[in-house]
KESEBA-422679 format. One line per 5 residues: their letters; for each residue x, y, z of N, C-alpha, C, O. Coordinates in steps of 0.05 Angstrom, whole numbers, plus 32768, in hexadecimal, padded with zeros to 4 digits. Atoms other than C-alpha are relative to their C-alpha. Layout:
a = X/Y/Z/X/Y/Z/X/Y/Z/X/Y/Z | ...
***
This chain:
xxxxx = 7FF1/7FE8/8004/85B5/851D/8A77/7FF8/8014/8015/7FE0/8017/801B | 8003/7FED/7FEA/85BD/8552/8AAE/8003/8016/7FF2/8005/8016/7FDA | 8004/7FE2/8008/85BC/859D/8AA7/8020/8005/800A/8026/801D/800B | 7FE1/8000/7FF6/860B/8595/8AC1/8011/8000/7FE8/8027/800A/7FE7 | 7FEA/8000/8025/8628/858A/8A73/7FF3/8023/7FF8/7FF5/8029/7FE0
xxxxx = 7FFC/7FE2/800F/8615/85DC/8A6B/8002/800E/801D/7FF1/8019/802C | 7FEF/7FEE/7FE4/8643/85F7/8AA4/7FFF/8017/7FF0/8000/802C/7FFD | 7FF5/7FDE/801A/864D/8632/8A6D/7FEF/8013/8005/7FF5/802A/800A | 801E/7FF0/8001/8602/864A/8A70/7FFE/800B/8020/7FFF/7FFC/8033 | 8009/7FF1/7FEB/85F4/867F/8AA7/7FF0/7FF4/8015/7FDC/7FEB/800A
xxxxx = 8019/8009/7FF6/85CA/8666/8ADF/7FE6/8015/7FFB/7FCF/800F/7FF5 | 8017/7FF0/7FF7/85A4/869F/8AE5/7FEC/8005/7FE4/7FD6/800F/7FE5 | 801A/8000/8010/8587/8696/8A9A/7FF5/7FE2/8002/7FDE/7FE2/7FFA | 7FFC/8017/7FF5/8586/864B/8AAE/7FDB/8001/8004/7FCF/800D/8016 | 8023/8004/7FEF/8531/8636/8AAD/8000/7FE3/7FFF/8009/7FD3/7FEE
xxxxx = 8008/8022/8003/851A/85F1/8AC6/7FE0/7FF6/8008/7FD7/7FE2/8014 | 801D/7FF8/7FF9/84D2/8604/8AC8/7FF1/7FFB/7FE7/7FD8/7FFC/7FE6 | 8014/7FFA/801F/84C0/85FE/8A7B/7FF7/7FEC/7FF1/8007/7FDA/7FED | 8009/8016/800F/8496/85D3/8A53/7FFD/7FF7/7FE0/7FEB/8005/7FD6 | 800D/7FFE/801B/848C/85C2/8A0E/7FF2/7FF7/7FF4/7FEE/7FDF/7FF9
xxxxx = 801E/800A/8001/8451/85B8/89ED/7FF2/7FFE/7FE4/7FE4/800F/7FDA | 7FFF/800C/8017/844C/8588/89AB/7FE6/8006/7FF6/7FD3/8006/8005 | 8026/8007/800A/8409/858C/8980/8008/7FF0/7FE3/8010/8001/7FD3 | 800A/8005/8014/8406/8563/8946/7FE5/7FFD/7FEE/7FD2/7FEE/7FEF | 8024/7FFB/800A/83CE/8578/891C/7FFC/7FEA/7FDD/800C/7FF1/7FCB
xxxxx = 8000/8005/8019/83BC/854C/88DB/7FF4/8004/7FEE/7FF6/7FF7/7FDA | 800C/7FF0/8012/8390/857B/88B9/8009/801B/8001/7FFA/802E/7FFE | 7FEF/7FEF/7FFE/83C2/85AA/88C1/7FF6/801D/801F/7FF1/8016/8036 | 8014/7FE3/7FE9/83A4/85FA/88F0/801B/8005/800A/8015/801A/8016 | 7FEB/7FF9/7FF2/83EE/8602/890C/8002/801B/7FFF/8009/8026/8014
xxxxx = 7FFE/7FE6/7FF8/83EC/864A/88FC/7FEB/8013/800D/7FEE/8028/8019 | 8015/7FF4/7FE7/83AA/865A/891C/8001/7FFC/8015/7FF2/800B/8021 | 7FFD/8002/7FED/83BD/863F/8959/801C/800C/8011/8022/800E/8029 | 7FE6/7FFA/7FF1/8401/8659/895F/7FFC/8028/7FFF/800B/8039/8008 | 8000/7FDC/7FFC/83E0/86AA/8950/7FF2/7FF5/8019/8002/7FF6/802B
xxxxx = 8016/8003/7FE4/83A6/8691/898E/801B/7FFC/8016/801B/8008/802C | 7FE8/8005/7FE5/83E6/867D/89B9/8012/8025/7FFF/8019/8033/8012 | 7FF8/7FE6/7FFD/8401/86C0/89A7/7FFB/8017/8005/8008/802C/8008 | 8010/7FE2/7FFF/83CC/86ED/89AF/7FFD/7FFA/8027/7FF5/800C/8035 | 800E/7FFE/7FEB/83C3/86CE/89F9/8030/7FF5/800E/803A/7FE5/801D
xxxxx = 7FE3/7FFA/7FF8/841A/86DC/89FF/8011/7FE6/8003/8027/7FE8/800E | 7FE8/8012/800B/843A/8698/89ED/800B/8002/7FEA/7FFD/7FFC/7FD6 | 7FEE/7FEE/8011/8473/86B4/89C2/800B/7FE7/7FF3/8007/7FE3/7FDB | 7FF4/8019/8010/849C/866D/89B6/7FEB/7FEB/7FFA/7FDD/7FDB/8006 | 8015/8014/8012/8477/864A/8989/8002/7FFF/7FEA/7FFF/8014/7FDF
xxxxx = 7FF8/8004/801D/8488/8627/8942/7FF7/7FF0/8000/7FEF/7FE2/8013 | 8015/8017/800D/8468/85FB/8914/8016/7FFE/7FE2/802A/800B/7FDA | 7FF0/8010/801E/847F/85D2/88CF/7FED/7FEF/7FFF/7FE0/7FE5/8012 | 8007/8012/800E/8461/85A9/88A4/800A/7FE4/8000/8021/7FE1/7FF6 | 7FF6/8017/8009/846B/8561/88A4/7FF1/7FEF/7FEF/7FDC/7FF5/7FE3
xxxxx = 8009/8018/8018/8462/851E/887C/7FF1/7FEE/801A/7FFB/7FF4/802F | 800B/8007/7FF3/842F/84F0/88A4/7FE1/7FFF/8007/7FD2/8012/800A | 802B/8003/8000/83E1/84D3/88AE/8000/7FF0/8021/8013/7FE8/802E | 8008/8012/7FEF/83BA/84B1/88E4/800F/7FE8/8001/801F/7FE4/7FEF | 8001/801A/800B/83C4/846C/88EF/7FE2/7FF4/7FFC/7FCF/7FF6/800B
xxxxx = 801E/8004/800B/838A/844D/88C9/7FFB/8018/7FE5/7FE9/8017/7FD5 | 8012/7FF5/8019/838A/8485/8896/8013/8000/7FE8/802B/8004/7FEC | 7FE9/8007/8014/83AC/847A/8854/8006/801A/7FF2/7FF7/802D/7FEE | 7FE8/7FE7/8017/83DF/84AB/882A/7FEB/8001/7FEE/7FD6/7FF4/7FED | 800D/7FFE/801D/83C8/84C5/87E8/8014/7FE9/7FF1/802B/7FE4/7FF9
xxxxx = 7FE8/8016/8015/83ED/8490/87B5/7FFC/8009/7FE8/8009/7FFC/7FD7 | 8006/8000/801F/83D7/84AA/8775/8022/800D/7FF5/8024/8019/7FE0 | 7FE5/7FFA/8001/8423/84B9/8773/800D/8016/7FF4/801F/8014/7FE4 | 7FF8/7FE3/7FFC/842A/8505/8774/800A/8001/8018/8004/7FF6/802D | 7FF8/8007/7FE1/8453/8517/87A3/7FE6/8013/8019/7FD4/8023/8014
xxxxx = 801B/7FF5/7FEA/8429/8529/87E9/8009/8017/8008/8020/801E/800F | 7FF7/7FE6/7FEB/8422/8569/8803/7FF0/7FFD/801F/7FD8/7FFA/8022 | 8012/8003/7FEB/8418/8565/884D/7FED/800D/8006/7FE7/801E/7FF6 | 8014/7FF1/7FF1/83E4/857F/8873/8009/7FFB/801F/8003/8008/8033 | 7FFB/7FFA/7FD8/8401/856A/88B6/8015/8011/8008/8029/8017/7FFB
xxxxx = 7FEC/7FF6/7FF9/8421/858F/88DF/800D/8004/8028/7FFE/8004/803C | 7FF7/7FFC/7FE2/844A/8598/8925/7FFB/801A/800A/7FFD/802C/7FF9 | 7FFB/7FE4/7FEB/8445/85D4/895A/8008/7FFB/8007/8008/7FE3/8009 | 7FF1/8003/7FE7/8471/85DC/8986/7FFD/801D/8011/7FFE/8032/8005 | 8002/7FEB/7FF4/8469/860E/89C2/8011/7FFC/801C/8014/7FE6/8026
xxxxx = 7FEC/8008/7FE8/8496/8616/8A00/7FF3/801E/800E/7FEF/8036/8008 | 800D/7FEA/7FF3/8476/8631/8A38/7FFD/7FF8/801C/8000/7FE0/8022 | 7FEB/8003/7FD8/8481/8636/8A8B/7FEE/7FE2/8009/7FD8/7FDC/7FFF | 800E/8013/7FEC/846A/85FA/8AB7/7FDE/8006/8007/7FCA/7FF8/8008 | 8021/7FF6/7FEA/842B/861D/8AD5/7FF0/7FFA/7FE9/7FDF/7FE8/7FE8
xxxxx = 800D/7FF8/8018/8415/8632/8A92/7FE6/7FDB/7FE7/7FD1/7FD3/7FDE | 8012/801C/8012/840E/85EA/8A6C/7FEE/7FF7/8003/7FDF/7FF9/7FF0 | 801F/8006/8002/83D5/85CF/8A80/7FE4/8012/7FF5/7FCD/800C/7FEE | 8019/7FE8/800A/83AD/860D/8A6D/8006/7FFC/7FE5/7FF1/7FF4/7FDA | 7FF7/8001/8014/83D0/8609/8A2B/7FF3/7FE8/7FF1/7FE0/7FE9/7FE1
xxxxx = 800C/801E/8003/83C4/85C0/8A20/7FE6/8002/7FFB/7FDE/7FFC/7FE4 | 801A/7FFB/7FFB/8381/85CE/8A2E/7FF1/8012/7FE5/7FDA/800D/7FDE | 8003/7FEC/800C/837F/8608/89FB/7FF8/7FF5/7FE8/7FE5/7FF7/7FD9 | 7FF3/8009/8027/83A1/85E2/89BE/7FE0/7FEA/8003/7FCF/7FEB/7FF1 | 800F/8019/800C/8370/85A4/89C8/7FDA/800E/7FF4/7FCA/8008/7FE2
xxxxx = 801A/7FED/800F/8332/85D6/89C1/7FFD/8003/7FF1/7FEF/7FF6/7FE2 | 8000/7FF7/801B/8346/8600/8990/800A/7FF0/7FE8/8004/7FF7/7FD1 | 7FFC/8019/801E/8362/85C4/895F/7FEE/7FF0/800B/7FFA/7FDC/8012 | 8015/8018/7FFF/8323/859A/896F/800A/7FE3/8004/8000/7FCF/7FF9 | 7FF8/8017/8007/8349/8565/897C/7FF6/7FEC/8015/8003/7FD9/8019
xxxxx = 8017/8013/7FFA/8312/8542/89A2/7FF4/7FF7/7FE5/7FE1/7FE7/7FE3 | 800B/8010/8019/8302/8530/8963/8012/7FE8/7FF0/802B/7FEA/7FED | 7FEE/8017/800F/8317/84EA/893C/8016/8009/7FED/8012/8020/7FE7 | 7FE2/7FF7/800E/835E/84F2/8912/8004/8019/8005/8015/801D/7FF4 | 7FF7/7FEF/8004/8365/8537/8922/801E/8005/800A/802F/8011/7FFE
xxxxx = 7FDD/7FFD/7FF9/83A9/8532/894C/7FFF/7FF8/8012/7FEC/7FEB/801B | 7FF8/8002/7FE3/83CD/852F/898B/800C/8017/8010/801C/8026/8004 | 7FEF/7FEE/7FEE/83E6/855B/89BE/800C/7FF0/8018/8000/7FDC/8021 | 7FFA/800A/7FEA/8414/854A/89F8/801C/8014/8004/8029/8020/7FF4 | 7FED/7FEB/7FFA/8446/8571/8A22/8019/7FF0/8013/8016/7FE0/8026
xxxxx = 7FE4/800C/7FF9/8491/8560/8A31/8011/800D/8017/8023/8017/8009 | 7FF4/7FF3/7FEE/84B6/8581/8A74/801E/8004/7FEF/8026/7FF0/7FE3 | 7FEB/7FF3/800B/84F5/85A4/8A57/8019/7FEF/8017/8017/7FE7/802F | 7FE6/8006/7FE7/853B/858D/8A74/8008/8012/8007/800C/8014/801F | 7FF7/7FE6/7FF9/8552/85D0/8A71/7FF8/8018/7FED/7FFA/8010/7FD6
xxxxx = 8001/7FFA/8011/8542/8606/8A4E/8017/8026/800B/802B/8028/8019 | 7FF2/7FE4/8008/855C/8656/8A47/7FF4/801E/7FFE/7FE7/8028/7FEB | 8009/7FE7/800D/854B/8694/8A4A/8009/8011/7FE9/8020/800E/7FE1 | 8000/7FF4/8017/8544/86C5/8A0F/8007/801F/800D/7FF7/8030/8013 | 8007/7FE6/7FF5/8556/86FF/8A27/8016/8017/7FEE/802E/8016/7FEF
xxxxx = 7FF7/7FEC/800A/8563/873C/89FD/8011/8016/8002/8011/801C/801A | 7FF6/7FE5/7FF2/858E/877F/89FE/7FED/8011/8001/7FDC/8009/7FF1 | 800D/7FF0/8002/8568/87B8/8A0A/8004/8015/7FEC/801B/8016/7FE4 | 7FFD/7FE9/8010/8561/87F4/89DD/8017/8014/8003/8022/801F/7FF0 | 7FE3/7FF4/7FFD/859C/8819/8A05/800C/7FF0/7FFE/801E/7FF6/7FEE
xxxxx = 7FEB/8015/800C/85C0/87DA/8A02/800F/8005/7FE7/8020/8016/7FE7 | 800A/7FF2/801F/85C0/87E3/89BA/800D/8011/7FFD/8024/800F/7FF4 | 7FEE/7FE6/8006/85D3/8826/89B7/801B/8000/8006/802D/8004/7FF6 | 7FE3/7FF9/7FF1/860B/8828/89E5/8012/7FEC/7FF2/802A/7FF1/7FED | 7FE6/800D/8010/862B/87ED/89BF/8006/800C/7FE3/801E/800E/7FDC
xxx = 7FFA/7FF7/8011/861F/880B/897F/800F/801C/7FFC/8019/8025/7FE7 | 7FEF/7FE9/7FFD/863F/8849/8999/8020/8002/8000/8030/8014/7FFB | 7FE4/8007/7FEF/867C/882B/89B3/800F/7FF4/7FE4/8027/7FEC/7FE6
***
């Protein structure tokens, strides 16, 4: 797939610089890592709960249903940046340690900028 099937999209918000940057954690921490990514200004960043263990470690079966503890990050953040990131998550989720997770980072095909109206923006439309 090329970046040619969204002739529609602006070039100039048009990024092909951005990375994204998976963590699966299986003792869950997704929201401590996603305020630490925010306090040091990575803004896109979400997490969810999923269903899922090691391999090698077994479900609960006593047949309640499970509540997870794992969970995904996701963070999208420039080229330069990822490896420091990468670097960050595997620290701060210990995941030098046995079953704790994985991290790994995906080059974007295309992504977008976000870009807001401003405060007179704003006004002047709500004036009009």
């Amino acid at each position: 797939m090329s970046t040619h099937s969204f002739k529609t999209i602006p070039e100039s918000v048009v990024l092909d610089y951005t990375r994204e940057i998976t963590v699966i954690l299986y003792e869950g921490g997704a929201a401590e890592i996603a305020k630490k990514l925010f306090e040091r200004g990575i803004t896109e960043v979400f997490f969810d709960a999923v269903r899922g263990a090691p391999l090698g470690k077994a479900s609960d079966s006593s047949g309640l249903p499970e509540i997870p503890k794992t969970e995904q990050l996701h963070a999208i953040v420039s080229a330069d940046q990822a490896d420091y990131i990468q670097g960050l998550i595997y620290e701060e989720a210990e995941l030098f340690k046995p079953q704790r997770g994985i991290v790994f980072v995906n080059k974007l095909l295309m992504s977008t900028r976000n870009i807001l109206p401003s405060e007179q923006e704003l006004a002047a439309r709500a004036a009009a």
